[in-house]
RODO-988206 format. One record per residue (C-alpha): residue in three letters; x, y, z. Coordinates in steps of 0.001 Angstrom, whole numbers, plus 500000, padded with zeros to 6 digits. Layout:
! RODO-988206
alaXYZ ...
This chain:
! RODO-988206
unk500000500000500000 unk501070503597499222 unk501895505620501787 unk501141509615502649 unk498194508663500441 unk496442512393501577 unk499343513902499654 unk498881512771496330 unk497233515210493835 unk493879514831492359 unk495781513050488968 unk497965510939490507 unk495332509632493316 unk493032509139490112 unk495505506766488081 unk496414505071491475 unk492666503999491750 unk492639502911488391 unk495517501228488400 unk493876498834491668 unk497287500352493917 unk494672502369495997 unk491200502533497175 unk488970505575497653 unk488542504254501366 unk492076504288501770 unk492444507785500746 unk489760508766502682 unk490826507461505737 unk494285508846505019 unk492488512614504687 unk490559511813507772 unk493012510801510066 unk495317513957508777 unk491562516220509359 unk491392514529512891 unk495455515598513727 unk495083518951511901 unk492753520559514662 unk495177523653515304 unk494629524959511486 unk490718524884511889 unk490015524545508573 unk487398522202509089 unk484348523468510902 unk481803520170510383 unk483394516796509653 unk480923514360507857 unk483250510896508442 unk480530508705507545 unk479078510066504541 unk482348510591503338 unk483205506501503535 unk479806505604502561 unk480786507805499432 unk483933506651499385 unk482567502815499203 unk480374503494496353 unk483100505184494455 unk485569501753494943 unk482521499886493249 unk481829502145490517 unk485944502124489305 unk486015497997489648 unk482666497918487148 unk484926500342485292 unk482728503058483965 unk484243505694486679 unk484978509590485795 unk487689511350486786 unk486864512739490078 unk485499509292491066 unk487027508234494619 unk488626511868494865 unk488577513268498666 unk487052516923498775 unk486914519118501212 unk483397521437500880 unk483495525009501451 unk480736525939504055 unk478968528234501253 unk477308525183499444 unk474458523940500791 unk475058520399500920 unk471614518640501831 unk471316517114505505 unk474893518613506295 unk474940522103508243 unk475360524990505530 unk475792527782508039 unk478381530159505765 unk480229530589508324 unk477810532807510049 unk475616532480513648 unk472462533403511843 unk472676529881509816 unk472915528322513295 unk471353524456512853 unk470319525163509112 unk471046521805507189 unk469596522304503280 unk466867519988502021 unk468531520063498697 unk472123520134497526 unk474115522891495128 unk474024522068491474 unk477955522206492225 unk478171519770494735 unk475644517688492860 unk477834517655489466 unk480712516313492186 unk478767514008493428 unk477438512346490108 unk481512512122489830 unk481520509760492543 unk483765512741494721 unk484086512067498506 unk482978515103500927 unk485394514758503969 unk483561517856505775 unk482677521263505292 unk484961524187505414 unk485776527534507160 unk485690530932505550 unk484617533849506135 unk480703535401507546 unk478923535618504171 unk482402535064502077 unk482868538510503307 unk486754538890504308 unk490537538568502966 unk491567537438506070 unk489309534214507806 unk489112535994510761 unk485305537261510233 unk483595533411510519 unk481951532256513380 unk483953529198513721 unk486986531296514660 unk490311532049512763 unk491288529321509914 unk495325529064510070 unk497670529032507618 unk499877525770508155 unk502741527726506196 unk505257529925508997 unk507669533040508478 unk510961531668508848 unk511311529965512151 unk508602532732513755 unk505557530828516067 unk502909533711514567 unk500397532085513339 unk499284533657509642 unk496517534180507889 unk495191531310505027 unk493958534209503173 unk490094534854502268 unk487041534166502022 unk488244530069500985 unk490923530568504014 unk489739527028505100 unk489816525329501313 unk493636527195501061 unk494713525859504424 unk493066522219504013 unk494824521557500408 unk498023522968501554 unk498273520872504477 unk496932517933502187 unk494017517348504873 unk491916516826501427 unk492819516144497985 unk491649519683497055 unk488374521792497954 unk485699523962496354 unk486095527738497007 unk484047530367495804 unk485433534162494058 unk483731537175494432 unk486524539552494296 unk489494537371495241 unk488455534806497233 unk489945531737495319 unk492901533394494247 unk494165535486496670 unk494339532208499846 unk495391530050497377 unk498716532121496834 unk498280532914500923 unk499201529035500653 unk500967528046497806 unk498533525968495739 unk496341526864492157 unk493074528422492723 unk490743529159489590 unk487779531276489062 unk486246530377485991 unk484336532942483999 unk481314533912485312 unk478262531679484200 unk480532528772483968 unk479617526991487307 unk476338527560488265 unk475379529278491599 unk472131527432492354 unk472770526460496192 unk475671528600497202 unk474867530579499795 unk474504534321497891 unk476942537431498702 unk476883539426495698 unk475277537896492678 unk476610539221489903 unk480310538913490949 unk480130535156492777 unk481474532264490711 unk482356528700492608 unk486150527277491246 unk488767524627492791 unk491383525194494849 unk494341521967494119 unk497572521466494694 unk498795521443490626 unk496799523192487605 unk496249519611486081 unk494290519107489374 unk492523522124488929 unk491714521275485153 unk490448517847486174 unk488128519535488869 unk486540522450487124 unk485478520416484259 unk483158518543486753 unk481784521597488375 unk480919523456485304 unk477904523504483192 unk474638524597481966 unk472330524668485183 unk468676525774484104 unk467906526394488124 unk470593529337487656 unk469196532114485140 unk473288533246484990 unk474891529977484027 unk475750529716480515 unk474433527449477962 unk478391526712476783 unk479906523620475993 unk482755522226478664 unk485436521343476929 unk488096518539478007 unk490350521099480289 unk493005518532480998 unk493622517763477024 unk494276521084476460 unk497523521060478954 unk500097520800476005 unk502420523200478144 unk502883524645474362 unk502602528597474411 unk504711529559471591 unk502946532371469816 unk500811533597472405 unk500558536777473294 unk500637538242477322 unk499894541461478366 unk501725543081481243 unk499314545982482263 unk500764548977483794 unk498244550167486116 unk498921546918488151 unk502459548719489772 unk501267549757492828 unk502911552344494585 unk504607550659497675 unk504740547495496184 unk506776544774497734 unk509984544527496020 unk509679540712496229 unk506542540873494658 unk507534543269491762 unk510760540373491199 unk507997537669491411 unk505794539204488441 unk509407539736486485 unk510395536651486956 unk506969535302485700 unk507400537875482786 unk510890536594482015 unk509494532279482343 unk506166532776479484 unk508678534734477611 unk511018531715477447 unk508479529284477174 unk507840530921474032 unk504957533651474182 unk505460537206473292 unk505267539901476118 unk503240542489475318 unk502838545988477480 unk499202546562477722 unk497086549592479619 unk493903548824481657 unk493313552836482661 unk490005552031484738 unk492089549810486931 unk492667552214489814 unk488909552467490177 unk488090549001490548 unk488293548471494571 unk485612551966495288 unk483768549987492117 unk483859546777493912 unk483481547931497322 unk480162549766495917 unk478488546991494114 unk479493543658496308 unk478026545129499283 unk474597546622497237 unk473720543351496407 unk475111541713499539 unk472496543829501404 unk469533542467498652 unk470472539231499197 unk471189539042503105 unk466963540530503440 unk465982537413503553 unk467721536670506697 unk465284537812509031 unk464546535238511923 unk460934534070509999 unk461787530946508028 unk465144529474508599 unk468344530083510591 unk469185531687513801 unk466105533821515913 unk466392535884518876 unk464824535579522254 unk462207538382522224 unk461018540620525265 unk457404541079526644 unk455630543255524318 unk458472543061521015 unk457086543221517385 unk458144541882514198 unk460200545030514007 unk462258543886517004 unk462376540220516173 unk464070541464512782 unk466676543733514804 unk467610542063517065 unk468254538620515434 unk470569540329512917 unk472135542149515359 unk472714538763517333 unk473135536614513959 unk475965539019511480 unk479418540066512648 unk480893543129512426 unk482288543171508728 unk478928541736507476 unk476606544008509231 unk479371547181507534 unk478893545504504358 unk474995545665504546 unk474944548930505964 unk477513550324503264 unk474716548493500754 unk471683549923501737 unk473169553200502403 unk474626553459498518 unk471128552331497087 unk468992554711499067 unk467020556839497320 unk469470559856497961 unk472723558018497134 unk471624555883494210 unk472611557890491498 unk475696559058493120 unk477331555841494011 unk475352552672492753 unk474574553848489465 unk478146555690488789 unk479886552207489935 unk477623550132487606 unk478702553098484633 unk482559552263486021 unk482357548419485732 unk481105549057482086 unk484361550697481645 unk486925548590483520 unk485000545652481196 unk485627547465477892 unk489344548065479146 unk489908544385478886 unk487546543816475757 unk490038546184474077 unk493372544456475083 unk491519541359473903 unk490678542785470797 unk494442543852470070 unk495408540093470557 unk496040539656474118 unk495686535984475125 unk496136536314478669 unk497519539304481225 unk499939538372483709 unk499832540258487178 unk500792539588491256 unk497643537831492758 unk498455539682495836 unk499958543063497153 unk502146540757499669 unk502841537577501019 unk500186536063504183 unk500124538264506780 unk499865537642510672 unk496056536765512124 unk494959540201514287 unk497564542319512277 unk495165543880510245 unk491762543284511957 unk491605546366514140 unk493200548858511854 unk491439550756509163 unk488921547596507430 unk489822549769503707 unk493681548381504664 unk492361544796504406 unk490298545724501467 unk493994546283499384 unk493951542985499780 unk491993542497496768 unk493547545471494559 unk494634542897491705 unk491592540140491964 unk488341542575491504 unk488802543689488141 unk488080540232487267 unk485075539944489193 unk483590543559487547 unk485085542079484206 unk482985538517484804 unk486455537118482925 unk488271533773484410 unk491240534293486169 unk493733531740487995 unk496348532381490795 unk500012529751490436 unk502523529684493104 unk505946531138492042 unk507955531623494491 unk508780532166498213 unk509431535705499762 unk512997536070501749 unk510738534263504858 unk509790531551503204 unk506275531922502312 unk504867531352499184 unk503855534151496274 unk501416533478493714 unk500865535005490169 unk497857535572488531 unk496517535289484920 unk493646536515483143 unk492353534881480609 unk489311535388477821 unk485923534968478258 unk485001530725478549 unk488595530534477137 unk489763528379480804 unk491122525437478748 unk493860528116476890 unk494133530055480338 unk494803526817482289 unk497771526090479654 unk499177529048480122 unk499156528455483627 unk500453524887483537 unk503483526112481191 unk504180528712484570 unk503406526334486859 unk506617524167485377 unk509184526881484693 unk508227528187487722 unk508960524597489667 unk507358525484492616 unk507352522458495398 unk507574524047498435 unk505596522381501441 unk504841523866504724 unk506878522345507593 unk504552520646509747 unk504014522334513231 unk500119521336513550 
């Protein structure tokens, strides 16, 4: 029997179980025991053991008859934004308290019908709302990566800080995440693994928990970009029960990784160097710059010019429709409701069970929503932002136009940061966070994050690329020809 069978990556685990070397219990229990010993990283917040070998079982039987797909036997790790029916689906947040769906997400589901394995559900942040994990309800998740030999523990990143930190301590094989304006891309290079959003309308939303609907699109988070090629082609597809998901072929994303990008054009956009930027990081993105251009692709300066209004964009928009879609949380149907006193109304029921159910950041976020699409304010802010993301959109529609297949950039303004270094200061300081991740979002284009290096402590720096619209296969071999030159196989050290 193999050994350190948690560690393999979605491919090799997949050939193993083909090849009879391995079953899908045995990786499961692998992942399980490594879940059970990985308590200090809380990146778990509800373990579902049994499901996950009755799944597990069923997934053994369907590879001997033979007819199994890819994902079949795979150990997954769920982030706690799908609803996942019979499992608690809380999003992280008290006002979900005891909720367990009657249904499943259509992304979950498409796993499923893969024969996946759920191991548990995952920590992130209240609503998805956060860079950080440090706004869920479940506590802080931890980053199992460390600066140097320095005890602090870090931040996994956000919103999918418990997907980042469960792949990169190989609790699970890899996890779903979800993207708003970030949130797959900027934990995944918190942690040094691959985290995709696809474009938007490629995975359909139907049961993920909503934070801002027209920016939200579910991707993996794996430990390779074949892994995360293999995964996204089982989450994606037409879902009628989502009016937003696309009716778009899925093509074969792992076929496409020839690793071959001679010819291919990348933009390097200007707008994306920050004042103040890490030096590290500006070497990282040259380095990057210097690896496509070897590998064969010509490099291509490029101008976004909306790009320095994307976060006041973003930060107008996400929270507008977070505070739409968080209404419905109100104490009446479902979820967490207060105690009321002698004599309290519906008004007061409604007060003070969101006051007990949303943290801090979510009730800003709903307060920042309703205030910018009040009748006074709606012109001034919503409707100007909406006018904005038109713009940043066209920006990239015209580098597209001019030949651009993909635009290289940092995925993040630094490397993971401590836990509680950021949290009381100025919340706009953690919203930097996102500076290079939200014009995607506002664009609706796909975009991936690759580890590619280590700052001077240690810790891992990712890269991001933008691709075309439903162009992932092309983006994802782009990224797999980085992901080699870049030769990035660093591993935390193991302190949990």
């Amino acid at each position: 029997m193999m050994t350190d069978l948690n560690r393999l990556t979605i491919a090799e685990a997949r050939d193993a179980l083909r090849r009879g070397e391995v079953t899908s219990i045995e990786l499961t229990e692998a992942c399980l025991v490594a879940i059970e010993a990985a308590g200090a990283l809380n990146a778990f917040a509800h373990h579902t053991p049994d499901l996950a070998r009755t799944q597990a079982r069923a997934a053994d039987d369907r590879i001997r008859a033979g007819d199994a797909p890819a994902m079949c036997g795979i150990p997954l790790g769920i982030k706690d934004l799908f609803c996942t029916k019979g499992v608690p689906s809380q999003a992280a947040s008290r006002i979900l308290e005891g909720f367990k769906p009657e249904y499943e997400s259509t992304v979950t589901q498409n796993l499923f019908d893969a024969g996946a394995v759920m191991l548990g559900k995952l920590n992130m942040d209240e609503f998805a709302m956060g860079s950080s994990n440090e706004t869920s309800c479940y506590g802080n998740a931890v980053n199992p990566w460390r600066r140097g030999n320095d005890a602090a523990a870090l931040t996994p990143g956000g919103s999918s800080g418990g997907s980042a930190s469960a792949v990169a301590a190989d609790l699970c094989l890899a996890a779903t995440g979800t993207d708003t304006g970030g949130s797959i891309r900027q934990p995944a290079a918190f942690v040094g693994i691959t985290g995709i959003k696809p474009t938007y309308g490629r995975c359909s939303r139907w049961g993920i928990v909503a934070f801002a609907s027209s920016l939200d699109q579910a991707g993996p988070m794996t430990k390779s970009v074949r892994d995360a090629a293999i995964m996204l082609e089982t989450m994606c597809g037409h879902d009628p029960k989502d009016s937003t998901s696309a009716e778009i072929p899925v093509p074969d994303f792992e076929a496409m990784l020839t690793g071959d990008i001679r010819g291919k054009v990348i933009g390097i956009p200007k707008e994306y160097r920050m004042d103040g930027m890490p030096s590290e990081i500006e070497r990282l993105w040259a380095d990057g710059t210097a690896m496509l251009r070897d590998a064969g692709a010509e490099i291509r300066d490029i101008s976004l010019p909306h790009t320095k209004y994307a976060l006041p964009t973003y930060y107008v928009i996400a929270p507008a429709e977070a505070s739409s879609n968080l209404a419905r949380y109100d104490g009446v149907r479902y979820g967490h409701r207060a105690k009321l006193a002698q004599g309290d109304g519906i008004t007061e029921m409604y007060e003070k069970t969101r006051a007990e159910g949303f943290g801090h950041e979510v009730q800003r976020r709903v307060m920042v929503g309703t205030y910018v699409l009040s009748a006074g304010f709606y012109d001034a802010y919503y409707n100007r932002a909406r006018k904005v993301r038109a713009l940043i959109k066209r920006d990239f529609e015209e580098v597209f136009d001019q030949g651009i297949d993909a635009i290289l950039t940092p995925a993040t303004p630094s490397a993971a940061f401590a836990l509680g270094e950021m949290t009381d200061a100025d919340p706009v300081q953690m919203y930097l966070n996102d500076v290079f991740t939200v014009t995607v979002n506002l664009a609706g284009l796909p975009g991936i994050a690759v580890p590619a290096g280590q700052d001077g402590q240690g810790l891992p720096l990712g890269l991001q690329l933008i691709g075309r619209p439903w162009d992932e296969g092309d983006l994802l071999n782009t990224a797999y020809a980085l992901e080699q030159a870049a030769g990035f196989v660093a591993k935390p050290s193991k302190w949990w």
